[in-house]
KEMI-280565 format. One record per residue (C-alpha): x negated, z, y. Coordinates in nm, 4 decimals. Last residue first. Layout:
// KEMI-280565
+----------+----------+----------+
|       px |       pz |       py |
+----------+----------+----------+
|        X |        Z |        Y |
...
+----------+----------+----------+
This chain:
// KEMI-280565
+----------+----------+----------+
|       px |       pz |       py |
+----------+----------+----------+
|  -5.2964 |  -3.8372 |  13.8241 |
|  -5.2020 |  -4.1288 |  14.1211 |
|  -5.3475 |  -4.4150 |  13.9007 |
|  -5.1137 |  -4.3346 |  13.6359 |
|  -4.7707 |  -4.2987 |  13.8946 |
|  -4.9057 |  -4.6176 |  13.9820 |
|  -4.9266 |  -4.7603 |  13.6485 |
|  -4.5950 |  -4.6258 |  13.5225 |
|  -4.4196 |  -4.7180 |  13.8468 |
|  -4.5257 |  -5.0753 |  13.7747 |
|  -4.4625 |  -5.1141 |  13.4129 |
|  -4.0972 |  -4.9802 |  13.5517 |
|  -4.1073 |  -5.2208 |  13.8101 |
|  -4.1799 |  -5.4759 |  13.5834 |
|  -3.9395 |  -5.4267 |  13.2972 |
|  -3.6074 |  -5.3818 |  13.5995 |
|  -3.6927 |  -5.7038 |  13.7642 |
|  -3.7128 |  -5.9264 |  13.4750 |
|  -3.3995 |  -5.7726 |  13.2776 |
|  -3.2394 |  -5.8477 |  13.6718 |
|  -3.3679 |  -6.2020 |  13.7126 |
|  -3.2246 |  -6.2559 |  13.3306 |
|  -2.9023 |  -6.1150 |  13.3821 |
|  -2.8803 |  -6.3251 |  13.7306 |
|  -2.9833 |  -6.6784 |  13.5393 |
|  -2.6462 |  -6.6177 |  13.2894 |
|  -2.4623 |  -6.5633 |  13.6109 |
|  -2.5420 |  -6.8370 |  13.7818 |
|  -2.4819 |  -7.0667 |  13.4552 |
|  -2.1820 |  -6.8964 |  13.3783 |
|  -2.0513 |  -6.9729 |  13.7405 |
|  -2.1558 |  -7.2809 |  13.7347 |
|  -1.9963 |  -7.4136 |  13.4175 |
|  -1.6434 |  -7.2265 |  13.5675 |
|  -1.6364 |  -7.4596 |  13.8548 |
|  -1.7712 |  -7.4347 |  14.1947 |
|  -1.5078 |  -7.4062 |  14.4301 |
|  -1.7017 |  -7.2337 |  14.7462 |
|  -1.4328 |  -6.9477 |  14.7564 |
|  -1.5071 |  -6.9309 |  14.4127 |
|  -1.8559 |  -6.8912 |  14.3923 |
|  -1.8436 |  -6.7015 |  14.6837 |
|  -1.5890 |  -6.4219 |  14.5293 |
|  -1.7889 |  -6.4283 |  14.1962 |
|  -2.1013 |  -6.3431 |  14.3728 |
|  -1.9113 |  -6.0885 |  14.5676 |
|  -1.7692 |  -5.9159 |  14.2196 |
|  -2.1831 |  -5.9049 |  14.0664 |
|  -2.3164 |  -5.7460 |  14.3966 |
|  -1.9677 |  -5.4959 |  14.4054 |
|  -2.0422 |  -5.3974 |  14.0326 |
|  -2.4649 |  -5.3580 |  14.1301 |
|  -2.2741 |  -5.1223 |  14.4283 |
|  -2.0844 |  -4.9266 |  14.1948 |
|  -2.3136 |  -4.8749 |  13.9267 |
|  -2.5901 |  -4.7709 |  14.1688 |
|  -2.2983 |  -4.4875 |  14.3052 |
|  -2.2363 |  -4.4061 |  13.9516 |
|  -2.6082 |  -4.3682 |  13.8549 |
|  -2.8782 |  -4.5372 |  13.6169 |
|  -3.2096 |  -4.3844 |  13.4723 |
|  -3.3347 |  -4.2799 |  13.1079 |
|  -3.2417 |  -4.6212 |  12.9062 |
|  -3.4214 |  -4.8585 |  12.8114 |
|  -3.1658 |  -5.1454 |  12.9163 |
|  -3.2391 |  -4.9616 |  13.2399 |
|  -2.9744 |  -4.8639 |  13.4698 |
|  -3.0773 |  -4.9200 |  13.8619 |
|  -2.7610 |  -5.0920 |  13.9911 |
|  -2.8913 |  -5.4428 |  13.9068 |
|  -2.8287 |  -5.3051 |  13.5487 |
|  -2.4572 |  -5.1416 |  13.6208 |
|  -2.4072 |  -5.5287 |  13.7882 |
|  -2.5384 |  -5.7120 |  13.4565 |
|  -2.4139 |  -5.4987 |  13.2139 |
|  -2.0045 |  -5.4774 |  13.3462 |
|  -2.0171 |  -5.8739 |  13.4072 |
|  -2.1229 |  -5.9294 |  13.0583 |
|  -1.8360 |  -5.6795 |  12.9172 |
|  -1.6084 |  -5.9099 |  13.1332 |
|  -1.7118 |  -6.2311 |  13.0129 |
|  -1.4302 |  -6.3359 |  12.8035 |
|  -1.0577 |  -6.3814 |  12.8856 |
|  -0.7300 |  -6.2101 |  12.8644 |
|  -0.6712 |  -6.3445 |  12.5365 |
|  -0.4172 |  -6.1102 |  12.3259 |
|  -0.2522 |  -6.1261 |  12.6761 |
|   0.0223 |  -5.8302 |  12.7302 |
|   0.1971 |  -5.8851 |  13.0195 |
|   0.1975 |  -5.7756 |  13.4312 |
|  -0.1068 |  -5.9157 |  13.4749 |
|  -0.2143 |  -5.6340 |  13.6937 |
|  -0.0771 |  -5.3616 |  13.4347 |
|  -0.3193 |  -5.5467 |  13.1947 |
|  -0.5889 |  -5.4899 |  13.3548 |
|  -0.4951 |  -5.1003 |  13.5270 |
|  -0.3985 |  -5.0285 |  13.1550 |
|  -0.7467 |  -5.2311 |  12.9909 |
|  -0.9419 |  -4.9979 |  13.2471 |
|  -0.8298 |  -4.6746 |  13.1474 |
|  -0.8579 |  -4.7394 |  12.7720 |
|  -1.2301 |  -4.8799 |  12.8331 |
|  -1.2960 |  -4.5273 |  13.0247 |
|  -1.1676 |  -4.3535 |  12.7134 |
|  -1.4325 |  -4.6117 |  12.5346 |
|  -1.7308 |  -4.5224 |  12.6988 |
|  -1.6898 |  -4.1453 |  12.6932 |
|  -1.6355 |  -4.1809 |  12.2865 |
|  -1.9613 |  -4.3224 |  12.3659 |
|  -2.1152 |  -4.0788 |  12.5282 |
|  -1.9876 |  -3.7714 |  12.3131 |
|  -2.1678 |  -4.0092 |  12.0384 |
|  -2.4939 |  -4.0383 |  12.1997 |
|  -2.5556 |  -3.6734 |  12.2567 |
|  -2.4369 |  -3.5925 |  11.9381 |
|  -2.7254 |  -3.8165 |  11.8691 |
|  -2.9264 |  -3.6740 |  12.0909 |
|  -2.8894 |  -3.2956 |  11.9413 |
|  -3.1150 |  -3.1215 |  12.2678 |
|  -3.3589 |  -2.8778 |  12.1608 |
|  -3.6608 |  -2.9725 |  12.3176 |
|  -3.8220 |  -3.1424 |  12.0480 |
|  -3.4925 |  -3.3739 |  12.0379 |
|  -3.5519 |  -3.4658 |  12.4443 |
|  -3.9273 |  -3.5208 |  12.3526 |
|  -3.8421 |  -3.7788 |  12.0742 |
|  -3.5679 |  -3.9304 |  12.2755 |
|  -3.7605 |  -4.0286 |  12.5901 |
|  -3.6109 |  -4.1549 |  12.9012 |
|  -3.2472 |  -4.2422 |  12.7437 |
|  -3.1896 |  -3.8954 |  12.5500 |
|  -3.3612 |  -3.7064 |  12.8911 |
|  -3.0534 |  -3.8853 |  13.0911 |
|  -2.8288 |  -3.7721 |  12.8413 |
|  -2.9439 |  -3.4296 |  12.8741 |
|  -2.9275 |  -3.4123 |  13.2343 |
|  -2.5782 |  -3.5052 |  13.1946 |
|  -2.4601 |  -3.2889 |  12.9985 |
|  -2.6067 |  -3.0384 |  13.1438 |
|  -2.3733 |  -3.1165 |  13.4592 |
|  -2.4260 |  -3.2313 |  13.8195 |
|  -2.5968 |  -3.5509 |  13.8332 |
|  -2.4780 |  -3.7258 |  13.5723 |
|  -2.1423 |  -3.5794 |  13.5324 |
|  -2.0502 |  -3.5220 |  13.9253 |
|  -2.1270 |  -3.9072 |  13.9610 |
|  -1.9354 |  -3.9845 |  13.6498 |
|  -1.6372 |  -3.7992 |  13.7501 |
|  -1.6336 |  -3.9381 |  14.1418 |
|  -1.6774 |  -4.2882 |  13.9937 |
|  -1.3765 |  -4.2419 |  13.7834 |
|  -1.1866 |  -4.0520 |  14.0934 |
|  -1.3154 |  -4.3714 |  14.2685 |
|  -1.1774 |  -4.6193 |  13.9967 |
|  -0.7946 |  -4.4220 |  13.9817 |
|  -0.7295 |  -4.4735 |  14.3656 |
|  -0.8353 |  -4.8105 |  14.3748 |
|  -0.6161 |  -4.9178 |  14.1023 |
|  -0.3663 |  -4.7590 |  14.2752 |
|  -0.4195 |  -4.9841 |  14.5669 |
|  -0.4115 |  -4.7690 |  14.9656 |
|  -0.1395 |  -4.8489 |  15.1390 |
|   0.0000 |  -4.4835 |  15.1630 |
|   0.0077 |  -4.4835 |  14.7608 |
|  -0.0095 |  -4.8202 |  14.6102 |
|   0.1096 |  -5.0382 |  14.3447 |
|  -0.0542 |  -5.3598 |  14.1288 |
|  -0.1872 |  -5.2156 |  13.8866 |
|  -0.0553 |  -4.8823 |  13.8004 |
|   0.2983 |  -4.9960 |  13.9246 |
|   0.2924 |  -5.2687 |  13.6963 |
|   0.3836 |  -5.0180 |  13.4211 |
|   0.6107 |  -4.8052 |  13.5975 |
|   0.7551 |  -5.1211 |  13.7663 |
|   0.8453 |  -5.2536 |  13.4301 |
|   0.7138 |  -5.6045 |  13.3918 |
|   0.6091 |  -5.5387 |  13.0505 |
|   0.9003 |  -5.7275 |  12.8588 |
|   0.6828 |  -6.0173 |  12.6998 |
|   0.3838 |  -5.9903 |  12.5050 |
|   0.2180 |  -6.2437 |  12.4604 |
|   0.1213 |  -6.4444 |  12.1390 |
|  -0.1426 |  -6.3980 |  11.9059 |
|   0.0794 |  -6.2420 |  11.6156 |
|   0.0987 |  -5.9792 |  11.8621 |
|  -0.0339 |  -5.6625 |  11.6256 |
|  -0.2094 |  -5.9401 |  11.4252 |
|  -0.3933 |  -6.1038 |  11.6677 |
|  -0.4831 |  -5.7939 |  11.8420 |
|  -0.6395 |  -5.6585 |  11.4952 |
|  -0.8152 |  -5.9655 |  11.4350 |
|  -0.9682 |  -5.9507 |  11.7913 |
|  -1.0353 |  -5.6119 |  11.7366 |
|  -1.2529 |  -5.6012 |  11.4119 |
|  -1.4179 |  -5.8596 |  11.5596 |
|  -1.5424 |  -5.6652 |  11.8381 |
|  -1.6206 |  -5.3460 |  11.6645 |
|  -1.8528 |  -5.5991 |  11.4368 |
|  -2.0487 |  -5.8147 |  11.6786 |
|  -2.0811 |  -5.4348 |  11.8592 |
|  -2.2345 |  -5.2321 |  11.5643 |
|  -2.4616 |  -5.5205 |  11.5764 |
|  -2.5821 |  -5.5015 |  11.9159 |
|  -2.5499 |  -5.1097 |  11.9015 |
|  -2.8396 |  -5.1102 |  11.6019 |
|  -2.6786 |  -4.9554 |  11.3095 |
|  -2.8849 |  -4.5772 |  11.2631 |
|  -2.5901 |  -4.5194 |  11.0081 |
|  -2.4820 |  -4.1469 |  11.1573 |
|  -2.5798 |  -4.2663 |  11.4637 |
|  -2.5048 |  -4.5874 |  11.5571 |
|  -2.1687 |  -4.6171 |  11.3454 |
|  -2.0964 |  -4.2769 |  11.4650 |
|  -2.1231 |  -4.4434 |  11.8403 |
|  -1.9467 |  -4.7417 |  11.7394 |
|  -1.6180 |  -4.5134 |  11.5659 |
|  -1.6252 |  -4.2747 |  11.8327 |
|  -1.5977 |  -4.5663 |  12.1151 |
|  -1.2817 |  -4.6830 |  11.9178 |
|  -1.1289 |  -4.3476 |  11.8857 |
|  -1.1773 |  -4.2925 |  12.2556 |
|  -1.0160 |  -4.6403 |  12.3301 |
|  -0.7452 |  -4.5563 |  12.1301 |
|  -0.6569 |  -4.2318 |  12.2684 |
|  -0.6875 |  -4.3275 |  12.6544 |
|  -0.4386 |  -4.5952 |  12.5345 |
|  -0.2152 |  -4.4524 |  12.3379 |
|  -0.2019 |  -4.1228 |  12.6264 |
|  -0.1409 |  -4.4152 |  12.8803 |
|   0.1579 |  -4.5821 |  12.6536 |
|   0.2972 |  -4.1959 |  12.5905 |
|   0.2749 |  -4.0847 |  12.9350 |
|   0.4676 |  -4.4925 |  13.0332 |
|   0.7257 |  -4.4160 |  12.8534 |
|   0.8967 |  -4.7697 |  12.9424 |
|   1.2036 |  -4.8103 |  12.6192 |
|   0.9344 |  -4.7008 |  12.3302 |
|   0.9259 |  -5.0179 |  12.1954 |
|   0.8239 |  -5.2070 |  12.5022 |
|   0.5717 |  -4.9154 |  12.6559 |
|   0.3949 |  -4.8582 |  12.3180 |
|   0.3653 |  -5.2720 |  12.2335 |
|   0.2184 |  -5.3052 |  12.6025 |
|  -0.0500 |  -5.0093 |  12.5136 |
|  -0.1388 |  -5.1956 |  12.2305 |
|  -0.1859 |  -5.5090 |  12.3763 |
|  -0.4339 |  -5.3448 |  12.6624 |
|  -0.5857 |  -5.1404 |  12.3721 |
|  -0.6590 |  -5.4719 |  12.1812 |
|  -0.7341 |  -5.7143 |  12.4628 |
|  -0.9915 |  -5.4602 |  12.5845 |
|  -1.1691 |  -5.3618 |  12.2765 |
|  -1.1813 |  -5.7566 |  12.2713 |
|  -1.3995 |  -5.8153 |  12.5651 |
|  -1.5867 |  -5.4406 |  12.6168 |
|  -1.7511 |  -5.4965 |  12.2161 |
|  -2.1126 |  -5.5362 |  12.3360 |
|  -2.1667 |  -5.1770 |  12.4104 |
|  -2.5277 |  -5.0659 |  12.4726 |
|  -2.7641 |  -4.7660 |  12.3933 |
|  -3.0774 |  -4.6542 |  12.6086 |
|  -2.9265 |  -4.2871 |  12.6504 |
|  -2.7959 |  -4.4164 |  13.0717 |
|  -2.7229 |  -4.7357 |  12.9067 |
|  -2.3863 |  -4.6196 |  12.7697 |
|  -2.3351 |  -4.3694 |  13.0477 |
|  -2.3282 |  -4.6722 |  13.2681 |
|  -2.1739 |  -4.8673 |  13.0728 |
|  -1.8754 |  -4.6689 |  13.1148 |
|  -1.9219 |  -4.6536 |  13.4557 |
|  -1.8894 |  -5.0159 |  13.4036 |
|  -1.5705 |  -5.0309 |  13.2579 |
|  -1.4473 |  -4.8310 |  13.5281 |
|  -1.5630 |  -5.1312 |  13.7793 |
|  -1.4503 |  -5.4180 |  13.5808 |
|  -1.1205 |  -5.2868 |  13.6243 |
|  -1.1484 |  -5.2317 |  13.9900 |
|  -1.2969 |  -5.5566 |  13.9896 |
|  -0.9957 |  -5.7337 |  14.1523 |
|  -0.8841 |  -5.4341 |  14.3876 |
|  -1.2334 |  -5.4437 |  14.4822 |
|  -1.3070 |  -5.8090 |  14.5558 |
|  -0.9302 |  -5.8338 |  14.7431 |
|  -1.0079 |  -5.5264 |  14.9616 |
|  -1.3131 |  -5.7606 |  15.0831 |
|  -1.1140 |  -6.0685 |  15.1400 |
|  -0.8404 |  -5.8710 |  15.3305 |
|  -1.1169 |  -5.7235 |  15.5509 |
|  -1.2522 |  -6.0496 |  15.6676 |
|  -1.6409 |  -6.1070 |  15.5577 |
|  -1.5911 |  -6.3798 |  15.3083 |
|  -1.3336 |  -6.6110 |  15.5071 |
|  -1.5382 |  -6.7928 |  15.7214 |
|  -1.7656 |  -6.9339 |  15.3600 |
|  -2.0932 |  -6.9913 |  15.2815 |
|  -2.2551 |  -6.8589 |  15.5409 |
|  -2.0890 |  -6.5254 |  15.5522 |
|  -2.1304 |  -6.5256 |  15.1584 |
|  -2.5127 |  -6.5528 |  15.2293 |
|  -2.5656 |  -6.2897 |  15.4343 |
|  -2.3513 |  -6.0301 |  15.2667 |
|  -2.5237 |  -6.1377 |  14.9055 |
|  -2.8585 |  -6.0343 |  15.0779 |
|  -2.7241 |  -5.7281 |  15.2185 |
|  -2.5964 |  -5.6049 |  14.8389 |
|  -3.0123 |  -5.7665 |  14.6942 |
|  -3.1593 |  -5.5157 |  14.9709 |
|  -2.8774 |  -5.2071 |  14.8707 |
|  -3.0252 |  -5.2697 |  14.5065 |
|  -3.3847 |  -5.2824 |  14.5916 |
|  -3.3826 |  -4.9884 |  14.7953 |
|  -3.5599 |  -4.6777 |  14.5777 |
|  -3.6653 |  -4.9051 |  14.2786 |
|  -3.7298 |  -5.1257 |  14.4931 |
|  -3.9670 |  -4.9425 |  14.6976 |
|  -4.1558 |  -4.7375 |  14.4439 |
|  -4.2031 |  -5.1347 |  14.2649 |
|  -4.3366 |  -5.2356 |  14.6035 |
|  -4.6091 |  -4.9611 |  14.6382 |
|  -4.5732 |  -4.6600 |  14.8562 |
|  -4.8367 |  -4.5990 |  15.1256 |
|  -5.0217 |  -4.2977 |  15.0807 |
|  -5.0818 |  -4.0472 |  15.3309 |
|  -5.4657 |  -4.0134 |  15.4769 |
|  -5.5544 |  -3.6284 |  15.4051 |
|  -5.5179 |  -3.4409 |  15.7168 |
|  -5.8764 |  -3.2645 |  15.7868 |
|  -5.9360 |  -2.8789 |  15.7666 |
|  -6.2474 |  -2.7457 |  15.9055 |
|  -6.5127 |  -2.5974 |  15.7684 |
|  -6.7497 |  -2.8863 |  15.7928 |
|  -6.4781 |  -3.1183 |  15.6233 |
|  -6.1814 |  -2.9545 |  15.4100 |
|  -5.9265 |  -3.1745 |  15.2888 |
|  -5.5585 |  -3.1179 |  15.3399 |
|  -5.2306 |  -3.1912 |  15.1691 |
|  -4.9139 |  -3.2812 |  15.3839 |
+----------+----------+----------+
């Protein structure tokens, strides 16, 4: 504690109270987890039993490695757009490996992981080497995979994954404990240890906070940016296997949404669109936030309209939240020089 001297004696300075924005930005995301709690238990008996909850994660535990994806992603102030169909078309392509090659299921995950780390090279060199902006780099990437899913499948299913080596990843577990499970926490373990542990790291965190000071100290932030994006889309690979494994099939259309989901709860984790913060623990919980949501909304029946609607308002709360309490911190961390 710092002193002041009065008289010739030394005086306790008064400590300073921390503002709101210091607050939230510290406890705003485990606040908005207990306020989700509260209100699931009300809406529904069945929210707070322990098969409910296991259900939520084994659910989003794709959604989940996508996001620590994101995380990176957002972590250098970049964005990927494309999670939707660079899904469908790894996930289809992975199937196709496994049917035709009679179940090797190394050479469908090495496909995978390899495809979705060629894909994230391709956006992040589009970023970089073209200075694309990652919105439109990502209307692109993502068409260019829808039309190649349709064409590898011919936009139907594909049938003959139901191998229990493929399913296995999915929908299996080891001593009762989900596969799936297994293979997001090492994920989350790997970006935690990344971000907080490595160079690496620390230098994509200084890429996201300020990128003119980060490249005046040396660092190559656009290498930077690539490296995170081929990142980005070996996670993607992961994810579309445990996805599709759970369905059991190939889908060419598994869906929309699921890239949106992945922003919204790695943002209410504490990643700034800006860039320069975010965390794999943050990422987890703003993940389990966005997958609880969806478990009330569905345990109360509300259709499909609703839950876009409820989601669409959430992304905007969040944006909200995160731009003033970082104008905030900047003022009082001003006002404290």
């Amino acid at each position: 504690m710092s002193e002041k001297v009065t008289n010739g004696s030394a005086v306790a300075a008064p400590k300073q109270k921390k503002s709101f924005a210091e607050l939230y930005s510290k406890y705003g995301t485990f606040a908005i987890l207990a306020a989700v709690l509260v209100i699931g238990t009300i809406a529904s008996p069945k929210f707070m039993t322990l098969d409910n909850m296991i259900n939520v994660l084994r659910q989003n535990s794709y959604l989940l490695i996508i996001a620590f994806g994101t995380t990176f992603v957002m972590v250098v102030g970049c964005i990927n757009i494309a999670y939707d169909m660079m899904l469908a078309l790894v996930g289809c392509a992975s199937c196709l490996v496994y049917v035709n090659t009679g179940g090797n299921m190394l050479l469908t995950i090495g496909i995978s992981l390899v495809l979705g780390g060629i894909l994230g090279m391709v956006y992040g060199a589009l970023v970089t080497y073209f200075n694309l902006p990652p919105f439109i780099v990502g209307l692109a990437i993502s068409s260019f995979c829808q039309g190649m899913t349709l064409l590898i499948t011919g936009g139907r299913s594909i049938p003959g994954t139901m191998g229990t080596s493929y399913t296995f990843i999915g929908q299996g577990e080891v001593f009762g404990i989900p596969v799936a499970l297994i293979i997001m926490f090492a994920c989350m373990a790997i970006t935690w240890v990344i971000l907080r542990k490595m160079v690496f790291g620390r230098h994509a965190i200084a890429v996201g906070g300020n990128r003119q000071a980060a490249i005046a100290s040396g660092i190559r932030a656009k290498r930077v940016i690539r490296i995170v994006y081929i990142m980005d889309g070996v996670l993607l690979g992961l994810a579309a296997l445990v996805f599709m494994s759970r369905l059991g099939v190939g889908q060419p259309n598994p869906g929309t949404g699921y890239g949106f989901d992945a922003i919204t709860g790695v943002n209410i984790g504490g990643a700034s669109l800006s860039g320069g913060s975010g965390g794999a623990v943050g990422s987890f919980i703003g993940m389990i936030i966005v997958g609880l949501l969806n478990n009330i909304m569905n345990l109360l029946g509300l259709s499909s309209a609703w839950q876009f609607l409820i989601k669409g308002l959430l992304i905007v709360f969040a944006v909200i939240v995160d731009m003033k309490t970082k104008e905030a911190l900047v003022k009082t961390s001003t006002a404290k020089q």
